[in-house]
C-alpha positions as CSV (number, residue, x, y, z in Angstrom):
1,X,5.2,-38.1,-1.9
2,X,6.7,-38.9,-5.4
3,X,10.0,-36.6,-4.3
4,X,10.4,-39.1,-0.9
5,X,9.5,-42.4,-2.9
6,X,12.8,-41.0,-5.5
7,X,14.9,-40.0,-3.4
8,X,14.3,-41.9,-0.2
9,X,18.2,-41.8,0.4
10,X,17.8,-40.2,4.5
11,X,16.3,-37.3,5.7
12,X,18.8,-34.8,4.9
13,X,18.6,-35.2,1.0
14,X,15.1,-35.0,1.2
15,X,14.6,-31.9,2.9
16,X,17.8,-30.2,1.1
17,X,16.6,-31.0,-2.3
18,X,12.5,-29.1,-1.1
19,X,14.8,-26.3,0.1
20,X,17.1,-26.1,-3.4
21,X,14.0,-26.7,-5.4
22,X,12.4,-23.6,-3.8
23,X,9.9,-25.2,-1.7
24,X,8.7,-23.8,1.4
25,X,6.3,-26.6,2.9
26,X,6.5,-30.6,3.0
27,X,3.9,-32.7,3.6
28,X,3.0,-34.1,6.9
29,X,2.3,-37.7,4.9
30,X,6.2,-37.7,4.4
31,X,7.0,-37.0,8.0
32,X,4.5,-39.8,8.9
33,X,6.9,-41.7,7.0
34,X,9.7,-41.1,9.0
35,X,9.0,-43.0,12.2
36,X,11.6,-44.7,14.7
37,X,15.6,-43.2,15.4
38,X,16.3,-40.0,14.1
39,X,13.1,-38.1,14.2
40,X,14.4,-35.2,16.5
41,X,17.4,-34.8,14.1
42,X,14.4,-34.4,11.2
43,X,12.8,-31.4,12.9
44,X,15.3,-30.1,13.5
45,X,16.5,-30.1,9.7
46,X,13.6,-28.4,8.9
47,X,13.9,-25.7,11.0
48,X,17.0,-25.0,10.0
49,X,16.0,-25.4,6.1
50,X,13.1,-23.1,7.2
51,X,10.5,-25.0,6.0
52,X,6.4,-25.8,7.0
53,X,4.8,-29.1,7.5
54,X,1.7,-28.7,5.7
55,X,-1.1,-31.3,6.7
56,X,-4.4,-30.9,4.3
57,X,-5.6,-30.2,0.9
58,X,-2.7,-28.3,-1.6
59,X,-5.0,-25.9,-2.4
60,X,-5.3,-24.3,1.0
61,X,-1.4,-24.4,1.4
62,X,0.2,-20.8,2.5
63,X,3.4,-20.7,1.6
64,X,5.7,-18.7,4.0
65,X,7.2,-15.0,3.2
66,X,10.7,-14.2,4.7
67,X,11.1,-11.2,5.7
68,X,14.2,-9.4,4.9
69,X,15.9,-6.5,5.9
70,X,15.8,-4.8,2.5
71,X,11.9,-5.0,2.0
72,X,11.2,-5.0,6.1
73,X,9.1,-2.2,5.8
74,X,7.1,-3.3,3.2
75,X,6.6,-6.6,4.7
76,X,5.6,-4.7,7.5
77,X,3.4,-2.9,5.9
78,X,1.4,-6.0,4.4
79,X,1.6,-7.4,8.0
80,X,-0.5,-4.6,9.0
81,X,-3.4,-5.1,7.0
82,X,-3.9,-8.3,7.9
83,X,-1.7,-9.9,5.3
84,X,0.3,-12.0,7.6
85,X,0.7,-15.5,5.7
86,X,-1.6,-14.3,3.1
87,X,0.8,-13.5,0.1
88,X,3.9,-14.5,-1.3
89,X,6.6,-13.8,-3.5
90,X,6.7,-15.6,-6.5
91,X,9.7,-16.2,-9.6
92,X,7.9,-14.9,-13.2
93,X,9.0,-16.4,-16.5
94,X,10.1,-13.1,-17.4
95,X,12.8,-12.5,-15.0
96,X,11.3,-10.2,-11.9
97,X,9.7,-11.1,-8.5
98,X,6.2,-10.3,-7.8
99,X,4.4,-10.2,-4.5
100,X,0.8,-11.9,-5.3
101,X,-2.1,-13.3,-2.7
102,X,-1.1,-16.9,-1.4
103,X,-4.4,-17.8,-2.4
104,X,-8.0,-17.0,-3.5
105,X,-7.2,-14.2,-6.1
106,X,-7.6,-15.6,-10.0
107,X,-4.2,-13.2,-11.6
108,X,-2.2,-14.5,-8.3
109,X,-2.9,-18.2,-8.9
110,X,-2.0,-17.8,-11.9
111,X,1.2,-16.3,-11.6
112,X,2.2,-18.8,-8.7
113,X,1.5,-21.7,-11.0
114,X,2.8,-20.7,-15.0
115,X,4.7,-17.8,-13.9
116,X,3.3,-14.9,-15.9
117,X,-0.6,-13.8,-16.6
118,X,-2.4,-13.4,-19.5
119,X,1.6,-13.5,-21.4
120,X,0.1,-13.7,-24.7
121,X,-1.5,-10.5,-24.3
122,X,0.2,-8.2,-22.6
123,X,3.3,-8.8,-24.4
124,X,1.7,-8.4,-27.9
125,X,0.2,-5.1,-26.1
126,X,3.5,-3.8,-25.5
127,X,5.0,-4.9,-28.7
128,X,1.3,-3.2,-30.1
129,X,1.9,0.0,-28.8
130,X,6.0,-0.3,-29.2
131,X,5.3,-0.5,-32.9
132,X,2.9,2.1,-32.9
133,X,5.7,4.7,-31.9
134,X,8.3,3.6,-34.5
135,X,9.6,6.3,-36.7
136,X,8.4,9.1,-34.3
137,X,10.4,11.4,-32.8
138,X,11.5,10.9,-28.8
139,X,10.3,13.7,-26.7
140,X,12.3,16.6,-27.0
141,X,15.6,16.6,-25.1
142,X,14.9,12.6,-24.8
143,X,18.5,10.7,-25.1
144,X,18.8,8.8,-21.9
145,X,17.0,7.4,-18.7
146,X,15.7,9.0,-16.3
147,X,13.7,10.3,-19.6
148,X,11.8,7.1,-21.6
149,X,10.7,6.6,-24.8
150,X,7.5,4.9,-23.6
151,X,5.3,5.6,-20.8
152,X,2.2,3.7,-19.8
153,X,-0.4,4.1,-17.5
154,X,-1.8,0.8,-15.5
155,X,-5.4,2.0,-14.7
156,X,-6.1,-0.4,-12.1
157,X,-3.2,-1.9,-11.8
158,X,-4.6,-5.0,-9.3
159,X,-1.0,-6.9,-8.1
160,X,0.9,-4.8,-10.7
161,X,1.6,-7.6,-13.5
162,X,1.5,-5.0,-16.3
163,X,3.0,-2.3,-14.9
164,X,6.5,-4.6,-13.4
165,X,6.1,-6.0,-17.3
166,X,6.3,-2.6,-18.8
167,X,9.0,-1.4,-16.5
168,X,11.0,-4.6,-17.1
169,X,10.8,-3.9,-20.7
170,X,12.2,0.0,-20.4
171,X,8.7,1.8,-20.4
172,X,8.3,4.3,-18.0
173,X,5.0,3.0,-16.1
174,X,2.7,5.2,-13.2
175,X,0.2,2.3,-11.7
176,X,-3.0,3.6,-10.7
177,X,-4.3,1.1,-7.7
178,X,-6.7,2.6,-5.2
179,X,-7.0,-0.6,-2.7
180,X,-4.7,-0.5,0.3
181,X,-3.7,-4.4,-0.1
182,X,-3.0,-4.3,-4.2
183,X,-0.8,-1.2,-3.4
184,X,1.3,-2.6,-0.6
185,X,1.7,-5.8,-2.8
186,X,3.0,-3.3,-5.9
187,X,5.5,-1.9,-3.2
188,X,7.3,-5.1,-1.8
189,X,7.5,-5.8,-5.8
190,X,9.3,-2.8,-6.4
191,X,11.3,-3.2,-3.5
192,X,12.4,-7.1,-4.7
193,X,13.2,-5.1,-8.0
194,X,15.5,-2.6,-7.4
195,X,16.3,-3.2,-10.9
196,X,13.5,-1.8,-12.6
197,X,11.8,0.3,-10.0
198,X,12.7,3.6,-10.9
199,X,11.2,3.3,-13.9
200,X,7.4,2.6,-11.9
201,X,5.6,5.5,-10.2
202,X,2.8,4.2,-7.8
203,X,-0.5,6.3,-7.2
204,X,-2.8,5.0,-4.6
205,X,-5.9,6.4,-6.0
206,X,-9.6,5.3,-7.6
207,X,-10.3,7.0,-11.4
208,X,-14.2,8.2,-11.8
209,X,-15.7,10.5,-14.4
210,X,-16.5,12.7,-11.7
211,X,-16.1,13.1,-7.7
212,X,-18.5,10.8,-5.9
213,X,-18.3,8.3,-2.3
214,X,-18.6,5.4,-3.8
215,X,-17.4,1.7,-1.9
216,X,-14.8,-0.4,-3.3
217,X,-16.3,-4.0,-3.3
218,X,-13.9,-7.7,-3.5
219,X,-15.4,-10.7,-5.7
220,X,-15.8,-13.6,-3.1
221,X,-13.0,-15.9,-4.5
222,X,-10.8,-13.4,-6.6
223,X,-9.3,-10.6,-3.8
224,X,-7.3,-9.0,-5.4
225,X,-10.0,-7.6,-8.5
226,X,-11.6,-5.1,-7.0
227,X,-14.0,-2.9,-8.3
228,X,-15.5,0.4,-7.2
229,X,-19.7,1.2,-7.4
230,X,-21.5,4.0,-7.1
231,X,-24.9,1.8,-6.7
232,X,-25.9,-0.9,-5.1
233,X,-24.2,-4.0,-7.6
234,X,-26.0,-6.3,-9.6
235,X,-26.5,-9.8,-11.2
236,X,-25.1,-13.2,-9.2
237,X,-22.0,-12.3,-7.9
238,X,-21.1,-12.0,-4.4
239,X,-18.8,-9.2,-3.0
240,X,-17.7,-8.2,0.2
241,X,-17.2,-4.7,1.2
């Protein structure tokens, strides 16, 4: 509403400046707005600009994902599970694309609205470790990429925020993430960042102390932490299976 009472200059401004901005929905309360001659000529702005009307609170907003044929099969993939308008791509402060849950998932909301999570930390637990290896020798036979000085391991690796931080900062990273959606979220990442994904090795797969059948359960409210038990879980929280 505030961007239509600024600009208010025609409807062509409006929706190019959503579309330059990096918008992908307006509000129905602005289209409301525009009532009388050139109303056709509106929609059919937006549908070229590619945008959504969006009527309702923010919060339940879903943001469109364009496909593109670089990343089709991984949007495919998503697709498939039932992600269809479910996650999106967003920009991070540090210069790569993530794929993250349009909503509902506490890391993902996070990263859609500041643009990083948890930044303090894992930064000063790269930097941490980084310092930890000064003054020791590289591997042997160590003096140029595909070989890295660092490699970490992302044990449960959720959308991938560490492990796409630690690639983008030269570290060789393998994410371990065992749940079908968080994986195929790590993939279109990788796929937007051609850039740093050679340096990221994926493994679907769950860590245990020793083999059991255990379920992997969802905190209503957070989707994308998942958590595997062995028993029946405790205490107040709700999970579905």
């Amino acid at each position: 509403t505030e961007v239509w009472e600024t600009l208010q200059g025609g409807k062509a401004n409006y929706l190019t400046f959503l579309k330059d901005s990096g918008y992908d929905l307006y509000r129905c309360e602005d289209r409301k707005a525009l009532t009388g001659a050139g109303l056709e000529e509106f929609f059919a702005k937006v549908k070229e600009a590619g945008l959504q009307e969006f009527c309702g609170d923010v919060a339940e907003a879903v943001p469109m994902v364009e496909s593109t044929d670089q990343c089709a099969a991984e949007h495919a993939a998503l697709n498939k599970l039932g992600m269809e308008g479910k996650y999106r791509v967003a920009d991070t402060t540090l210069g790569f694309k993530i794929a993250v849950y349009a909503q509902g998932d506490i890391v993902s909301d996070n990263i859609i609205k500041h643009g990083f999570w948890e930044l303090g930390q894992s930064e000063e637990f790269f930097k941490k470790a980084e310092g930890l290896a000064q003054g020791r020798p590289a591997p042997t036979g160590c003096t140029s990429p595909p070989c890295h000085r660092y490699v970490g391991i992302d044990i449960g690796a959720n959308v991938g925020w560490y492990t796409l931080l630690g690639a983008k900062r030269g570290w060789k990273m393998i994410g371990m993430e065992g749940t079908e959606k968080n994986a195929a979220l790590i993939r279109l990442s990788l796929c937007l960042n051609p850039d740093i994904a050679e340096r990221v090795q994926l493994r679907k797969a769950l860590l245990g102390d020793e083999p059991k059948t255990c379920m992997i359960l969802y905190p209503k409210g957070n989707v994308g932490d998942a958590s595997m038990r062995c028993d029946p879980p405790g205490g107040g929280t709700e999970w579905t299976e």
